[in-house]
N, C-alpha and C positions, 0 to 999 in steps of 0.2 A: 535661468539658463535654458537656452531650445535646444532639443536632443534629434541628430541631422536623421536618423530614421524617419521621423513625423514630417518633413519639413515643408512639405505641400499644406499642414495644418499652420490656422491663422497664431498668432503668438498667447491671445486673450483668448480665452472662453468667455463664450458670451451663449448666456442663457437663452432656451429656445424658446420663440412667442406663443403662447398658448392662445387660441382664438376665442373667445366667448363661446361660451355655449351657445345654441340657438334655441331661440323662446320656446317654451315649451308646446305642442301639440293642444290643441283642443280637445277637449274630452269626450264630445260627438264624434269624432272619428274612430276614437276608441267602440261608441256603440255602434255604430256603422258597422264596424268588421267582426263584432261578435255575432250582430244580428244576418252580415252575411253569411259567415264560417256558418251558424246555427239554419239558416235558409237549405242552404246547399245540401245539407246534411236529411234535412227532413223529409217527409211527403207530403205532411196536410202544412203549405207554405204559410196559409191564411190564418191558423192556429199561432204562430210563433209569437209569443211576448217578452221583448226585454226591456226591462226597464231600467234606472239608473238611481245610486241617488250618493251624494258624497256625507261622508262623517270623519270629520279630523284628520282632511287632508287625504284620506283612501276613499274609493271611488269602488261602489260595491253595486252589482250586474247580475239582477235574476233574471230568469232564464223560465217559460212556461211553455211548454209543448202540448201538442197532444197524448191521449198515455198510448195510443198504438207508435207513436215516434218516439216514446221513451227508451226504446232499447236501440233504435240506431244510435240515439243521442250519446246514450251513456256507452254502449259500448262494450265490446266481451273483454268481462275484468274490470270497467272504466278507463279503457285506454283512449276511447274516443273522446271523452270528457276532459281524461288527463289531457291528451292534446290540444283541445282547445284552449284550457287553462294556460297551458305552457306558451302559448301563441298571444294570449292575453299578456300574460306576462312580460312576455321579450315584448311586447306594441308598448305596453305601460311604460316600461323603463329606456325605449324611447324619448318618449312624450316627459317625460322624470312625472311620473305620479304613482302611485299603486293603482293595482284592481284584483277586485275579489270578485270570482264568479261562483253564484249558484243558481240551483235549479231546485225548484220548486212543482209539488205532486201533487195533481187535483186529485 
């Protein structure tokens, strides 16, 4: 029975079409925009190393500076670090993968 309050609504419910997801992201893009975020951040630009490497599906991203750019990197507290992480993060689940950043201290 249709109840006349709704009645501009169709009589069926009919399920809403969920779209596919879209293919996942490539995971160069991901090092793209660590290695920019980490550019930008620096001074000695030429110094920067990141590398990549996947295990079990998570996608894990060192980080090599110089040690006078260690403290912009990191950050008072590691807030600058945290933000990078958290920026990684939201790119990753995106892309649907994980990623794990560190940094590494010559």
């Amino acid at each position: 029975m249709r109840n006349h309050r709704f009645s501009n609504r169709p009589d069926t419910y009919r399920e809403p079409r969920i779209s596919e997801r879209p293919a996942p992201r490539r995971r160069h893009r991901l090092k793209e925009l660590l290695e920019f975020l980490i550019i930008t951040l620096v001074d000695s630009k030429d110094d920067v190393v990141v590398t990549e490497r996947e295990r079990q599906g998570k996608f894990y991203y060192t980080i090599k500076v110089a040690k006078t750019d260690m403290g912009k990197l990191l950050g008072r507290g590691g807030k600058t670090i945290g933000t990078v992480r958290t920026l990684m993060r939201v790119a990753a689940a995106k892309a649907d993968v994980d990623a794990i950043v560190d940094i590494i201290e010559e």
